[in-house]
Legacy VTK file of the C-alpha trace (Angstrom):
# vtk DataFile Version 3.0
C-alpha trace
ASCII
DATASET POLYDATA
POINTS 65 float
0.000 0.000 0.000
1.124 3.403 -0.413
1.717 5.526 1.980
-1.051 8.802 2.469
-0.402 9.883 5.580
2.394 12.467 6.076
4.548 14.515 8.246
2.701 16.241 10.541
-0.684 14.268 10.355
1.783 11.154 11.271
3.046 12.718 14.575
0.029 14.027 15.737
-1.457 10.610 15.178
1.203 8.686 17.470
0.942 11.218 20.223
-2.727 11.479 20.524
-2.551 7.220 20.022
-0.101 7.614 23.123
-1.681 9.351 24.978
-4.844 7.685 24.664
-3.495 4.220 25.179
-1.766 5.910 28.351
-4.819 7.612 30.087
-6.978 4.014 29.660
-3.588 2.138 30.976
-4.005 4.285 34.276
-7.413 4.703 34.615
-7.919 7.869 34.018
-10.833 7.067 30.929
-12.844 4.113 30.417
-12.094 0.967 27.734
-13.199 3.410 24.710
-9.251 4.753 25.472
-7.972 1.734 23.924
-9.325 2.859 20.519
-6.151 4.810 20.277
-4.500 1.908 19.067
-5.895 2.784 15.666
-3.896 6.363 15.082
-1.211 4.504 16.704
-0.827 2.274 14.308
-1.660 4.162 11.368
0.853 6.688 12.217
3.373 3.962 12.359
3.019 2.187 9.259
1.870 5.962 7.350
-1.200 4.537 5.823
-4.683 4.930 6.313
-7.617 2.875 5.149
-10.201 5.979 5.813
-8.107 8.231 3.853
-7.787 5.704 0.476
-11.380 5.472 0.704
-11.680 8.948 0.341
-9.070 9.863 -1.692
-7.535 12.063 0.666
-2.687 11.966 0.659
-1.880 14.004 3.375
2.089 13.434 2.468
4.271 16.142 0.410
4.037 16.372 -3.068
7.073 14.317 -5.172
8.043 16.314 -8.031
9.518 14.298 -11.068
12.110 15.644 -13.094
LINES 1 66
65 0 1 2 3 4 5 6 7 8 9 10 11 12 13 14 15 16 17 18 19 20 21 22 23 24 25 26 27 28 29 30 31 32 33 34 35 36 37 38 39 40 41 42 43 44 45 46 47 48 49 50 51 52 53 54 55 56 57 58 59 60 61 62 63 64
């Protein structure tokens, strides 16, 4: 698959992922926390399903020579 998510959509993804992962670990929210394992790992491996669907490439533009 190709990657379509980019830069700063990619580490905004992890952190929030993180962070929500984090605040279920310590009880801080409720089992819908563990949902952040899905920016998480679309962060990490720079592709998202929701975006291909909808044709949206959040990475820079490659210019061809």
């Amino acid at each position: 698959m190709k990657s379509n998510v980019g830069g700063i959509d990619k580490i905004l993804r992890i952190v929030v992922g993180i962070a929500l992962i984090a605040a279920t670990a310590l009880g801080m929210i409720g089992a819908w926390g563990w949902i952040g394992v899905v920016p998480l790992a679309t962060g990490l491996f720079g592709v998202c399903p929701a975006y291909s669907l909808l044709g949206v490439n959040t990475c820079g533009v490659r210019k061809t020579s």
